[in-house]
C-alpha positions in Angstrom: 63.3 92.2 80.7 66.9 91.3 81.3 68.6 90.1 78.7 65.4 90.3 76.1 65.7 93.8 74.5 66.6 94.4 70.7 67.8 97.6 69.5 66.7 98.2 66.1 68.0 101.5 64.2 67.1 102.6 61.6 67.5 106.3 59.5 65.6 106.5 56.3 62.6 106.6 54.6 62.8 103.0 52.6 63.6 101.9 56.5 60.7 103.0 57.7 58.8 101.1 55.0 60.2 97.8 54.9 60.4 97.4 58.7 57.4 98.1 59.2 56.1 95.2 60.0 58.9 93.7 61.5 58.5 97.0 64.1 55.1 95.9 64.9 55.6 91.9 65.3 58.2 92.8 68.0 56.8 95.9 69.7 54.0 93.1 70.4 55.8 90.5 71.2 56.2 89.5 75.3 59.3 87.9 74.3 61.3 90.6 74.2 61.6 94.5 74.7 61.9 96.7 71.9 63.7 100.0 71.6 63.7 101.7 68.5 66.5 104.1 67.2 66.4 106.6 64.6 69.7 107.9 63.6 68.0 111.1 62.0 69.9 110.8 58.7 66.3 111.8 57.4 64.7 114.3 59.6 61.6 116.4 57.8 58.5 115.6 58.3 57.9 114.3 54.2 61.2 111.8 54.5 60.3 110.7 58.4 57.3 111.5 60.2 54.4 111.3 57.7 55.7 107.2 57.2 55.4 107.0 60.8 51.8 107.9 60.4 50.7 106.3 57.8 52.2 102.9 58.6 51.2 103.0 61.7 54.9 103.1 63.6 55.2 104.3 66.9 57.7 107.3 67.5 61.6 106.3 68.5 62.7 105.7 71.6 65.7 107.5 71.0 66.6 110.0 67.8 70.2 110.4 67.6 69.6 113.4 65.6 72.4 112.8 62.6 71.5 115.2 60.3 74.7 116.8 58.2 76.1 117.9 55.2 78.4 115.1 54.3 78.3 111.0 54.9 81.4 111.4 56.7 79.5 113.4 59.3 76.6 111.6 59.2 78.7 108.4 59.7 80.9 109.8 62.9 77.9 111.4 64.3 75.6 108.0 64.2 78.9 106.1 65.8 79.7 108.5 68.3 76.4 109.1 70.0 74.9 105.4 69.8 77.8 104.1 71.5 76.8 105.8 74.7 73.0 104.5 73.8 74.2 100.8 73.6 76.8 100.4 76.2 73.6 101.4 78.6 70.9 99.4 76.7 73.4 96.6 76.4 70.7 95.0 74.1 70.9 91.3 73.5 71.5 92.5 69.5 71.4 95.5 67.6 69.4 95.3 64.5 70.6 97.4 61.3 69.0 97.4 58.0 70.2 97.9 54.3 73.1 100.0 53.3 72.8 103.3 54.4 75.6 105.6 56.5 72.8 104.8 59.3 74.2 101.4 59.1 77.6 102.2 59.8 76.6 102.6 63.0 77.2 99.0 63.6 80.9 99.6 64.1 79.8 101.5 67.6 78.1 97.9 68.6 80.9 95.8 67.4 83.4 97.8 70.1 81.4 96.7 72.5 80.8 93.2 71.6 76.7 93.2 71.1 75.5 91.3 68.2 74.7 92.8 65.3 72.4 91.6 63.1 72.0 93.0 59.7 68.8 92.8 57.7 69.2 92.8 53.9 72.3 90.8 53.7 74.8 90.0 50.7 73.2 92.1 48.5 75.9 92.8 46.0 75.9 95.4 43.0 79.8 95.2 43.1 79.6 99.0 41.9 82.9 100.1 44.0 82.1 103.7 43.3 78.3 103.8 45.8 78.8 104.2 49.2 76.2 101.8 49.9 78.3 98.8 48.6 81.0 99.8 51.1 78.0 99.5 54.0 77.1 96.2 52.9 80.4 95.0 53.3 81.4 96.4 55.8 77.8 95.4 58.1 77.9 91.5 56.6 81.8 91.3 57.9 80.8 92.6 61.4 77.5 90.5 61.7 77.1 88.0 63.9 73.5 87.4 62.0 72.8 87.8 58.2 69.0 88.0 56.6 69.5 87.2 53.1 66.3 88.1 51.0 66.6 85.4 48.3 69.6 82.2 48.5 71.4 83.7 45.5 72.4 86.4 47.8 73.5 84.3 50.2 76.0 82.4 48.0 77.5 85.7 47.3 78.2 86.1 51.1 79.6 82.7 51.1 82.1 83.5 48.4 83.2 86.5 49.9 84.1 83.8 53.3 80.7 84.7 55.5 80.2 81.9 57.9 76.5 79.5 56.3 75.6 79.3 59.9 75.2 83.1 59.5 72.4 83.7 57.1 69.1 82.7 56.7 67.5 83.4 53.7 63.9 84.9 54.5 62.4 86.5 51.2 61.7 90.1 51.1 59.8 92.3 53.4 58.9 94.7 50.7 56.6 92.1 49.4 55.1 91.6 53.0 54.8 95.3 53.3 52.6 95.2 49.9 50.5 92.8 51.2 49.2 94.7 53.8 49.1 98.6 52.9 48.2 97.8 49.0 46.8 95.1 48.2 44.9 94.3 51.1 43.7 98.0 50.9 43.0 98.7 47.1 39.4 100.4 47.9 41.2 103.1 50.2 43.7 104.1 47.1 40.7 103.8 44.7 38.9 105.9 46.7 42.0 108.5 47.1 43.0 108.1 44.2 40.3 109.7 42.2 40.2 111.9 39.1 40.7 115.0 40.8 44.0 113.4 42.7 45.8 113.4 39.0 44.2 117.1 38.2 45.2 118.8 41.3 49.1 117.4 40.4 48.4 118.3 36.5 48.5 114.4 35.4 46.2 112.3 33.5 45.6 109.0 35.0 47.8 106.3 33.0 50.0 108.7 30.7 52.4 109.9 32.8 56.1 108.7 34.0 56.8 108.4 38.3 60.5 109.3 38.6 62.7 109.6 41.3 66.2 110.3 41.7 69.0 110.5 44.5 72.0 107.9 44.1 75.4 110.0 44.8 77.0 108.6 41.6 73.7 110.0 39.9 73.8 113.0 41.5 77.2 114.2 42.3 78.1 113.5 38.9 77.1 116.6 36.5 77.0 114.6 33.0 75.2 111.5 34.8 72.9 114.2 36.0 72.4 116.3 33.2 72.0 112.7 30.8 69.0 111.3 33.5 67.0 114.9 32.7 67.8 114.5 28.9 65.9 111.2 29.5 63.4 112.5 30.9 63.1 115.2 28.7 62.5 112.8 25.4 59.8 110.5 27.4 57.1 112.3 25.0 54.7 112.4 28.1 54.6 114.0 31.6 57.1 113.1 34.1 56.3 113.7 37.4 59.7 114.0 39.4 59.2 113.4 43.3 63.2 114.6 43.7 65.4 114.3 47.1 66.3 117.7 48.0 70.4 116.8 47.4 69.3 116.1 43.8 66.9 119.1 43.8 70.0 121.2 45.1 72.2 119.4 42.6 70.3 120.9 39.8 70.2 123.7 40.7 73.6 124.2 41.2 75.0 122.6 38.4 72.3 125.0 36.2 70.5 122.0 34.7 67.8 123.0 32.8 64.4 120.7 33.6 62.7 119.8 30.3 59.3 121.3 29.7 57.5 118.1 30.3 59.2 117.4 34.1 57.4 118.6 37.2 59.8 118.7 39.9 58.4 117.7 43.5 59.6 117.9 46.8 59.5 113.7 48.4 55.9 112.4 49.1 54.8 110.4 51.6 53.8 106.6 50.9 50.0 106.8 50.2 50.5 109.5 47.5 53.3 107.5 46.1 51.8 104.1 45.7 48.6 105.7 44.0 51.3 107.7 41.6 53.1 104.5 41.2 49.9 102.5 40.6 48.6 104.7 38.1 51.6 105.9 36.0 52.5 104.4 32.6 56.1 103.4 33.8 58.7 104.4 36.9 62.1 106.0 36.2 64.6 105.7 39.4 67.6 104.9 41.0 65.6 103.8 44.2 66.1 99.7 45.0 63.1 100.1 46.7 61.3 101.6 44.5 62.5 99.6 41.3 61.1 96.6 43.7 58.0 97.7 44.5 56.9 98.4 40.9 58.2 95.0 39.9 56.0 93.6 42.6 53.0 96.0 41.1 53.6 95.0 37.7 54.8 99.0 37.4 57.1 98.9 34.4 60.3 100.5 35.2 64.0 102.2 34.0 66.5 101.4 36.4 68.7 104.5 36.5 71.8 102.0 37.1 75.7 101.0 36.1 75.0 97.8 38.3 72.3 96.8 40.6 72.3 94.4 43.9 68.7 93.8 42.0 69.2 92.1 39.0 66.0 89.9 39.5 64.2 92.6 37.8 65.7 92.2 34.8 65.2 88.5 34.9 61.6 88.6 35.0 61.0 91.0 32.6 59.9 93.9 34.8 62.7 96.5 33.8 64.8 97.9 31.5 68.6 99.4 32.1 69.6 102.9 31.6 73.3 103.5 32.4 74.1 107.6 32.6 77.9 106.5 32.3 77.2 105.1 28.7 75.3 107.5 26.8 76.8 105.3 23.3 74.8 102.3 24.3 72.0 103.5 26.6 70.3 106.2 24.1 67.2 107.7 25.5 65.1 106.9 22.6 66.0 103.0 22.7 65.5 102.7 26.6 62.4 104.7 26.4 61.1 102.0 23.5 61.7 99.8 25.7 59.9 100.8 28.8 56.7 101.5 26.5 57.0 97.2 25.1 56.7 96.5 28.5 53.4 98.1 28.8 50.2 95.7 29.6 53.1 92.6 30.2 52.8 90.8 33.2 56.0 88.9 35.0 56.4 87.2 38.5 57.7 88.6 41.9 60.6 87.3 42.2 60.8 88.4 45.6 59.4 86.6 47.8 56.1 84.8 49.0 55.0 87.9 51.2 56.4 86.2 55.3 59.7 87.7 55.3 58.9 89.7 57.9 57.3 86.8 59.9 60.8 84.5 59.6 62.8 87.3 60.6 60.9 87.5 63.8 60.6 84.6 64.8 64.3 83.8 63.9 65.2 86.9 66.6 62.9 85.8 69.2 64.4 82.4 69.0 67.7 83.5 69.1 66.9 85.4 72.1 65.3 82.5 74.0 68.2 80.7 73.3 70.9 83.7 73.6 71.9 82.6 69.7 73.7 85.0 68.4 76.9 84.9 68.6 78.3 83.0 65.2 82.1 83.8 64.5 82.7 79.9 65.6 86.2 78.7 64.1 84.5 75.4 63.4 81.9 77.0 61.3 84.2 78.6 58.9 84.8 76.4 55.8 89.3 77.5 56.1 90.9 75.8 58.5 92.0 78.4 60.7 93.4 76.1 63.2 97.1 77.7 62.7 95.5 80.7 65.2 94.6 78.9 67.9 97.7 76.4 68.1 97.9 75.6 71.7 101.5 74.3 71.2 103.0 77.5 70.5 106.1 78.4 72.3 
């Protein structure tokens, strides 16, 4: 179909999840041809394949195999070989999600002048230390096309000089996502989710934590590190850790002793976590997925965070702050108090009405119909840049 395919890429698990549906509405979709790239920044079969499986998503067109020891590789590895992949697809736009180094790959489709469009845009923690906040920069500069999950966000684009013509504000696709593999599906977790589900993993339905763990300046910082396990440690109840293997490598190499009370277990895939989720008393994590979805679950949570791009949780009630950088005035013992008051509460989602995924859709097929993409207008931008294009220069 000349002139109809969109490249999406994508190299994570949280991609995987909220995409999903957005993977499906255009793989069926006779508007347009789909190819899907996976960058292969996660690769085994518990970060990549089992989400594949589960939510249904066919395998990638193209794997680009990134896989390395360092962002920097990861980063020149994604840019190098989906240059090659684009200049041959020349795809009417190239889709990117989040804020990952998969993203960065947008810089190959920007040298050769194919639209990018960037999928969780203006998201701002203003944290200058996380990689991510770099990515989102950087993608929302290149973009031709911005989806902004709620307006706030896209008033922080505009302050930073994006062109409004740029971003539509869509809502959330986690919520969509929610919709349709929870709630629309609570008989199949009830029925996984039995008794013997919390025995086999040594929990008791309801009194433990769900913690994950796996943000650089968590990780890659030994007191942060060692001060996220001492909170753990003081919960007064089972915390089961589902830890990223760089984290589970970081403890073991920095010789951090686990508290008694933590389980440490490799990543699970996204039927075994929702029913952990579901089930626990509370969520401790770093994820911005995650620290969504329980918000949208009415999970109570501990954001493991010196700033967050996510601040609506705190708004509505659904989440309380712990800051590893400020042991004075984040004590365990407070936060965890905390976390337990917000047991048997009940807030709104403030994410979204559960058709983000529908918008952003449709908003690409028109685009394509209409070959709507390309938005770095001068007379869109709100400066007057009319000094460089002076047509009376000498």
């Amino acid at each position: 179909m000349a002139g109809k395919t969109i490249a999406v890429v994508l190299g994570i698990r949280p991609d995987i999840i909220r995409a999903s549906i957005i993977l499906d509405l255009l793989q069926r979709s006779s508007r347009c041809d789909l190819t899907f790239i996976w960058s292969g920044q996660h690769y085994s079969d518990n970060l990549k394949d089992i989400f594949f499986r589960e939510l249904g998503i066919r395998s990638p067109d193209v794997e680009l195999g990134a896989a390395a020891d360092s962002d920097a590789d990861v980063v020149a590895h994604v840019v190098r070989t989906l240059g090659p992949v684009l200049a041959d697809l020349r795809p009417a736009a190239a889709v990117f999600l989040g804020d990952t180094n998969t993203v960065m790959g947008c810089v190959a489709a920007a040298q050769l002048n194919i639209p990018i469009v960037h999928i969780e845009g203006c998201m701002r923690s203003y944290d200058w230390r996380m990689p991510e906040e770099k990515h989102r920069v950087v993608a929302d500069h290149l973009s031709d096309v911005m989806y902004a999950y709620l307006e706030e966000y896209k008033l922080q684009g505009l302050r930073e000089g994006l062109n409004p013509r740029s971003i539509l504000v869509t809502g959330n696709p986690i919520v969509d996502v929610l919709d349709k593999y929870y709630f629309s599906r609570r008989a199949h977790y009830a029925a996984v989710g039995r008794d013997q589900f919390f025995r086999d993993r040594g929990l008791a339905r309801s009194q433990y934590l769900l913690m994950t763990c796996h943000r650089r300046e968590n990780v890659q910082d030994r007191s942060s590190l060692s001060r996220i396990l001492e909170l753990a440690g003081a919960a007064g109840r089972p915390v089961y850790f589902a830890a990223s293997y760089r984290t589970q490598r970081a403890i073991a190499e920095g010789g951090h002793r686990v508290p008694g009370n933590v389980t440490v277990v490799d990543p699970v895939g996204y039927d075994e976590f929702l029913i952990l989720m579901t089930n626990a008393r509370g969520v401790i994590t770093d994820s911005g997925t995650v620290v969504e979805e329980a918000c949208v679950l009415q999970v109570p949570a501990v954001q493991l965070r010196t700033a967050t791009e996510r601040p609506q949780v705190y708004d509505v009630g659904a989440c309380v702050k712990f800051d590893p950088t400020r042991p004075d005035k984040y004590p365990p013992g407070v936060v965890l108090e905390k976390l337990n008051a917000l047991s048997g509460r009940s807030w709104p989602n403030p994410f979204g009405d559960g058709k983000a995924s529908q918008r952003i859709v449709r908003d690409l097929l028109r685009r394509i119909d209409e070959g709507d993409f390309h938005q770095h207008r001068p007379e869109d931008y709100a400066v007057d840049i009319s000094r460089a294009f002076r047509d009376d220069a000498p």
